[in-house]
N, C-alpha and C positions, 0 to 999 in steps of 0.2 A: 400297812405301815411301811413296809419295805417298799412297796411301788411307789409312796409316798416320798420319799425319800432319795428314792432313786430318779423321782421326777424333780425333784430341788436339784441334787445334785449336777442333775441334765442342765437346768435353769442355769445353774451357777455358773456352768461350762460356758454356757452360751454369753451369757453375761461378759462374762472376762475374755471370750473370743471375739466381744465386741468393741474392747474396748482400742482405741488410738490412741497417741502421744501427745493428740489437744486435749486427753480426760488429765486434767491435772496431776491426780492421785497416782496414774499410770505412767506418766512419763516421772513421776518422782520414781516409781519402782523402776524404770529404765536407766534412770542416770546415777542412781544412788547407789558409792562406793563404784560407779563403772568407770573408770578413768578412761578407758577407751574410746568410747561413747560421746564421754563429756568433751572429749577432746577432740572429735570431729565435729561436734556441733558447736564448739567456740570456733572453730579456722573457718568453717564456711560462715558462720556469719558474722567474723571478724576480717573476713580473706588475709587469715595468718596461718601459715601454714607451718608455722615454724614455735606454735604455744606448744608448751608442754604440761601439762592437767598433774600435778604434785598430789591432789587428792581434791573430792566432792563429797557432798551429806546433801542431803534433804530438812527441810522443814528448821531451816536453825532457827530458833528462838533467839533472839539479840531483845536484851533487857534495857529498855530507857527509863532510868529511876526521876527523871525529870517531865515526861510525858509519856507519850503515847512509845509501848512497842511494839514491834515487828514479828511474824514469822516470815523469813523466805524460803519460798518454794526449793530452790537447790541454790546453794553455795560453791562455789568452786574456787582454788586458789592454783595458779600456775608454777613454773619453776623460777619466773621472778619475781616472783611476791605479789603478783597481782590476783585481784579479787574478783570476782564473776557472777552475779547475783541475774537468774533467768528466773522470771516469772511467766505461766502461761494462761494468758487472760483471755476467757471467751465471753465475758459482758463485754459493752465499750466503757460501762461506767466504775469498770476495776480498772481501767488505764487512764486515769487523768495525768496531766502534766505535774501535778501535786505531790501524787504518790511516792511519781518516777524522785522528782528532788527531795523525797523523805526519804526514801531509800537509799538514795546516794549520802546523804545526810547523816544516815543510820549508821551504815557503814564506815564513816571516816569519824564518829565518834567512839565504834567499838574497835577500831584496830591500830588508831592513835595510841599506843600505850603512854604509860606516867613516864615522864623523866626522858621522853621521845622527843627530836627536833620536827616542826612541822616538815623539813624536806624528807623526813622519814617516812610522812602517809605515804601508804602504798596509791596504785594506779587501782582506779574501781570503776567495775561494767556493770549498768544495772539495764538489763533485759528484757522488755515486754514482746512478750508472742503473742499476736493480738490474731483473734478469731475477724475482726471486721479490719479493716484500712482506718482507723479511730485516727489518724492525723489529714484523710481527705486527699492527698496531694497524689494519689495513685502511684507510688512508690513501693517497690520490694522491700524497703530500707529506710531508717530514718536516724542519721548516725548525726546527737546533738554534741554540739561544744558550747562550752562559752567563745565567746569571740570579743574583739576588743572592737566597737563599732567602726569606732572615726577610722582606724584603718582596716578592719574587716582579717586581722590576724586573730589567731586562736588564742585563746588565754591559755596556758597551758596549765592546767592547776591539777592535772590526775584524773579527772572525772569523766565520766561517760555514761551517756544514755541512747541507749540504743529502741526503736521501737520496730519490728516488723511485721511486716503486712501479710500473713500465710496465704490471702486468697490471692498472693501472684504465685501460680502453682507453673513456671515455663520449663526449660529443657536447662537452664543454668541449673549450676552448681546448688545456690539458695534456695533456688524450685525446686528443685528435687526433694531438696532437705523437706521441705513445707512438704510438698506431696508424702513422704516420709510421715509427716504428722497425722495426717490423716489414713492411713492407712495400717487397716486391721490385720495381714494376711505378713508373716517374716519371709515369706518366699518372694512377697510382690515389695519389698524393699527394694531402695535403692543402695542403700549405708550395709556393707555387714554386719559393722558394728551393732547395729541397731536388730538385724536380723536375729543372733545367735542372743542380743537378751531378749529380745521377742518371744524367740521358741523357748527358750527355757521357761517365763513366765505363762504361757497361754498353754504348752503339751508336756511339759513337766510336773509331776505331784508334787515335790519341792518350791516350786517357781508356782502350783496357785496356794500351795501353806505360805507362800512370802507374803501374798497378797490378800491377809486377813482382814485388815481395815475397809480392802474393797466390797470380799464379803460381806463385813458389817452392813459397809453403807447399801448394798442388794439388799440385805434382810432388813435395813431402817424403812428401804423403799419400800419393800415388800409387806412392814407392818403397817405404815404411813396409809400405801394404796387401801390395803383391810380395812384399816380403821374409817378412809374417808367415804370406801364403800356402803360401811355399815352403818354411817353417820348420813348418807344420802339415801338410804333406804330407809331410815327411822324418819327422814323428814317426809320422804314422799307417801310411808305409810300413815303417819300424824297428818300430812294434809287430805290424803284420803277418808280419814275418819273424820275429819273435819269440816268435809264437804258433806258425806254422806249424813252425819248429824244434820247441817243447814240443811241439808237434802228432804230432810226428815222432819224437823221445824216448820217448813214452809208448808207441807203437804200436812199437817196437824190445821196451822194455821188457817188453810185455802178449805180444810172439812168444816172448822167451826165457823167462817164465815157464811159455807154454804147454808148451814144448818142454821143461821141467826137470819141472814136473807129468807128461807123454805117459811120461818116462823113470823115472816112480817118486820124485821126491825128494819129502821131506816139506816142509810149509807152510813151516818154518822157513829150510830148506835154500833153498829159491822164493825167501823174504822177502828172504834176504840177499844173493842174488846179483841178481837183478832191479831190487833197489831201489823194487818195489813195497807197500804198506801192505799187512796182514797183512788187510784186510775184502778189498782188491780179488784180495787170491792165493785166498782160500776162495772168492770169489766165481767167477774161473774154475776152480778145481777141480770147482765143484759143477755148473758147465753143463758142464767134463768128462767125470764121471759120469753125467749127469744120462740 
C-alpha cells in the first residue's frame, strides 16, 4: 500500500513538474493574487512599461441575468482603473472573433455601475494567448481597434482586443515572454517573476497543496484512463467470445452437413437443415468424393 502510494505521489510530482503556463489551470495558479507577475506580463504585451497591476483574481464569474455568462480566466485591474481580462486559449475554436467582443461586451456591462456617466467606463483588455496564429497573418500581435473607415482614425471608445500568436517564440521582449509559456523548468525562465512562482508551486509542499484542482483534474484523468481501459477490455473480451461462439456454430454446422452428405441426402436437403450456403455444402460434398 505504501509503495503504492508513494508511486501516485511520484506520479503527481511528475505531473505538476510538467506542467507550463499554456496549461490554463497553471498559469491561473501563476498569476493569481501575483501582482508582480501580472504586471510584467501586461507591459510586454502591452509595451507599457509604466502599468501598474492594483490587484488580479482568477476564474471571476461575471453574472449576465439577461443571457449568457462568463467565467474569465484572470482578471486584472491597474492603478487607472483599467481592466485586463487574459484568456489562454490552446483550441483555435476557443478564440473566435465572437467570443473576444463578448467579453469586451461582458466587461463594460459589469463595471458600468448605476448612476455612472458612460465617459466613466473604464479602458478594457481582453486577451487571447492563442496556442496556433488563429488570425493567419503571421504576426506576434494582433492589437484590434475600432477605426472610423472613411478616415482610417481610431474610434476611441475604451476597448481593446488583443490576440497573440505564442508560436513566434524570437529573442524580443514578447518572445521570450511566449518561450516563458512554454516552459516547464523556473531556472530556464526568462521573467524572475515568473521564476520564483514557478519554484514555489512545482518544489514547494505548500505551492503543490495550492495546486489541488490540478490534482483533482490528474486523478479525473487517471479514473477516466481506468475506466476507458476497462471498458475496451470488456469489449475486446465480448468480441472474443463472440467469435469464438461463431467459431463454434460453424464447426457444429460443417459436422451435421458432413453427416447428412455420408448418409445420402441431396445438396438441398444439407442446405436446409444445416444452415449452411449452397457453395459451402457442394464444396464438402466434393472433398467427400473426392
Amino acid at each position: 500500500m505504501q509503495t503504492n502510494e508513494a508511486s501516485q505521489e511520484s506520479e503527481i510530482k511528475q505531473v505538476i513538474r510538467s506542467l507550463c503556463m499554456m496549461n490554463n489551470r497553471f498559469m491561473n495558479f501563476m498569476l493569481d493574487d501575483n501582482k508582480k507577475a501580472a504586471q510584467v506580463f501586461l507591459r510586454i504585451i502591452l509595451g507599457d512599461d509604466k502599468i501598474k497591476v492594483k490587484n488580479v483574481r482568477i476564474q471571476s464569474f461575471i453574472q449576465n441575468i439577461y443571457g449568457h455568462s462568463s467565467q474569465l480566466d484572470i482578471l486584472a485591474q491597474d492603478s487607472k482603473g483599467r481592466y485586463f481580462n487574459v484568456e489562454v486559449q490552446r483550441s483555435d475554436e476557443g478564440a473566435p472573433a465572437r467570443r473576444a467582443r463578448f467579453y469586451s461586451s461582458i466587461l463594460d456591462t459589469h463595471f458600468l455601475q448605476l448612476s455612472k456617466l458612460y465617459e466613466e467606463l473604464p479602458d478594457t483588455y481582453v486577451i487571447f494567448i492563442t496556442e496556433n496564429d488563429v488570425l493567419r497573418d503571421n504576426l506576434p500581435l494582433y492589437d484590434i481597434r475600432r477605426t472610423i473607415k472613411q478616415s482610417a482614425r481610431d474610434f476611441e471608445d475604451g476597448s481593446h482586443i488583443i490576440y497573440v500568436n505564442s508560436q513566434r517564440r524570437d529573442d524580443t521582449a514578447l518572445g521570450k515572454l511566449m518561450q516563458d509559456l512554454y516552459c516547464t523548468e523556473p531556472k530556464n525562465l526568462h521573467y524572475q517573476e515568473f521564476a520564483e512562482r514557478m519554484e514555489f508551486l512545482k518544489y514547494s509542499k505548500e505551492g503543490e497543496e495550492k495546486m489541488t484542482d490540478v490534482i483533482e483534474e490528474y486523478a479525473a484523468r487517471k479514473a477516466e484512463a481506468a475506466a476507458k481501459a476497462v471498458e475496451e477490455y470488456a469489449a475486446r473480451k465480448a468480441e472474443a467470445v463472440a467469435k469464438e461462439a461463431e467459431k463454434k456454430e460453424q464447426a457444429n454446422k460443417i459436422e451435421l452437413a458432413k453427416g447428412l452428405l455420408a448418409d445420402g441426402m441431396s445438396i438441398e436437403f444439407t442446405v436446409r437443415h444445416s444452415k449452411l450456403s449452397e457453395a459451402e455444402v457442394r464444396e464438402l460434398a466434393s472433398k467427400l468424393t473426392a
